[in-house]
C-alpha positions in Angstrom: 50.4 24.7 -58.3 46.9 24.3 -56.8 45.9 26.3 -54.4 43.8 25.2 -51.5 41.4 27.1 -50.0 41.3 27.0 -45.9 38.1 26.8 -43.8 37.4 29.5 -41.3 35.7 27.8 -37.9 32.7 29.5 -36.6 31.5 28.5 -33.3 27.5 27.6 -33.3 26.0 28.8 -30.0 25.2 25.5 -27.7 28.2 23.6 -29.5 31.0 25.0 -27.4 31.7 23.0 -24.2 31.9 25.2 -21.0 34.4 24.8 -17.9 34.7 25.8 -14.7 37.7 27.5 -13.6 37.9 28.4 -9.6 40.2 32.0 -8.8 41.7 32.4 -5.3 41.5 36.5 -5.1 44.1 37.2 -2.0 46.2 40.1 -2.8 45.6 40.0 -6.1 45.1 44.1 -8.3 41.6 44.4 -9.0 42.7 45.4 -12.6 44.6 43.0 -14.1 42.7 40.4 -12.1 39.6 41.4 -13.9 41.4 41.9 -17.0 42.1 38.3 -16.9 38.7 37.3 -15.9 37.2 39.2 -18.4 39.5 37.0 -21.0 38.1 34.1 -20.0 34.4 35.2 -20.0 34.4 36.4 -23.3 36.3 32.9 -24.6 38.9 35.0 -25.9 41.6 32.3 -24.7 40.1 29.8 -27.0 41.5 29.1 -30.6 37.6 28.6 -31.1 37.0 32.3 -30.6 34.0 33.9 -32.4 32.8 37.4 -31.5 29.5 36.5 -31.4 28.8 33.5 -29.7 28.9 33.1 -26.0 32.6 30.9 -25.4 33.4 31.8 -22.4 34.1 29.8 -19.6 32.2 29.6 -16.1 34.7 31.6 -13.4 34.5 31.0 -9.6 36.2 34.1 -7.7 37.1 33.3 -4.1 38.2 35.4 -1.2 37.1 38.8 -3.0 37.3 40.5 0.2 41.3 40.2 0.3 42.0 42.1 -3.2 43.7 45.1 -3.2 44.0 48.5 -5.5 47.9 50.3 -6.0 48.2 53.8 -5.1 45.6 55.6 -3.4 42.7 54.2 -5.3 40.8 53.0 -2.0 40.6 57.1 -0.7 40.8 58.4 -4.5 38.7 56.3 -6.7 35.1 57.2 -6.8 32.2 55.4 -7.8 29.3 57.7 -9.4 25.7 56.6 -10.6 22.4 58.8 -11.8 19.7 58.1 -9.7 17.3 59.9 -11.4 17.2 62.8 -9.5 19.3 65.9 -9.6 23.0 65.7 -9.4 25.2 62.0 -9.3 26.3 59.7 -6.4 29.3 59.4 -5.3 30.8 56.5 -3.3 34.7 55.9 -2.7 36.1 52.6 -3.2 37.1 51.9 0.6 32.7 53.1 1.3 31.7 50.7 -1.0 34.1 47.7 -0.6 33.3 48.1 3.4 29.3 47.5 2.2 29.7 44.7 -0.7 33.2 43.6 -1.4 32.1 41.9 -3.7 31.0 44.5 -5.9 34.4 46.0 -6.6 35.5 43.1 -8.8 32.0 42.8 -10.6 31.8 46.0 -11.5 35.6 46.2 -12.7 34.7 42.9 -14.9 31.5 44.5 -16.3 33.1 47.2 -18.0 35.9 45.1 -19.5 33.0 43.3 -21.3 31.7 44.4 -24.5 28.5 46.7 -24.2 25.7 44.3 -26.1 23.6 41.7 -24.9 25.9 39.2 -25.2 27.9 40.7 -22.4 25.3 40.1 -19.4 25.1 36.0 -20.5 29.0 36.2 -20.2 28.5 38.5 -16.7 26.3 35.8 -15.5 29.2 32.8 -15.8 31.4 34.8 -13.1 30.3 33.7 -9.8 32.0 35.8 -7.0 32.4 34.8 -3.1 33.6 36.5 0.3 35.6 33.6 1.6 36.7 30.4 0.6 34.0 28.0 0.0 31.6 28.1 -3.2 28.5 25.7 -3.9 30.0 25.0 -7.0 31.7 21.9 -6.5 30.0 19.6 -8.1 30.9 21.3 -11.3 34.7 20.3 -10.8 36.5 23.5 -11.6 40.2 23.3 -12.5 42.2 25.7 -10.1 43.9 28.3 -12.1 46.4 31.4 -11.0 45.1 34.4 -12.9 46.0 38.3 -12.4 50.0 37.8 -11.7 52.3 40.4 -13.1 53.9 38.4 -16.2 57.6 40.0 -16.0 
């Protein structure tokens, strides 16, 4: 009995074709919505995988201003950066969403990414948008439901 050896694929970078996907964000959980978009970014629903090579796919997020957080996350989640000065600042969720809505989802999906290099060309594929219309249409993304509870 011969046995045959198999051959592991490795993506080259510039060899893996890209596509758009477009996101409606109404009532969607900022978590598992940027779980799932996070997925996608990194290419991790592709067979074609590889860890280091940019895979991902381009994601269009609309209507960011309608997601929501469960519990009391909007009064009890804070938001804290250094400034360089003494001491942190502190934001809450409902401050900051009120300023850039926007910002709450980008944030979420920038810390589900892994912390190298290769995470801000992946952070630069997710396009986000307050409302419904993008300037990305020409790129024919596919419409796909993402951030549903799978029961």
């Amino acid at each position: 009995m011969k046995l045959v050896a198999q051959k592991t694929f490795v993506a080259k970078p510039g060899t893996v074709d890209q596509k758009w996907f477009v996101v409606d964000a109404t009532d969607n959980i900022v978590g598992r919505l940027a779980a799932d978009i996070a997925v996608i970014l990194m290419g991790k629903n592709r067979p074609t995988y590889t860890p280091n090579v940019d895979s991902g796919d381009f994601v269009v997020v609309l209507n960011v201003e309608k997601v929501v957080f469960t519990g009391k996350k909007w009064t009890n989640k804070e938001y804290t950066w250094y400034t360089g000065y003494t001491g942190l600042r502190k934001i809450t969720a409902e401050k900051r969403f009120e300023k850039k809505p926007e910002l709450i989802l980008h944030e979420a999906v920038r810390r589900m990414l892994p912390k190298n290099k290769l995470a801000t060309k992946m952070l630069s594929k997710l396009k986000l948008y307050v409302g419904d219309s993008h300037p990305h249409q020409a790129q024919n993304p596919e419409a796909i439901e993402l951030g549903k509870k799978v029961s």
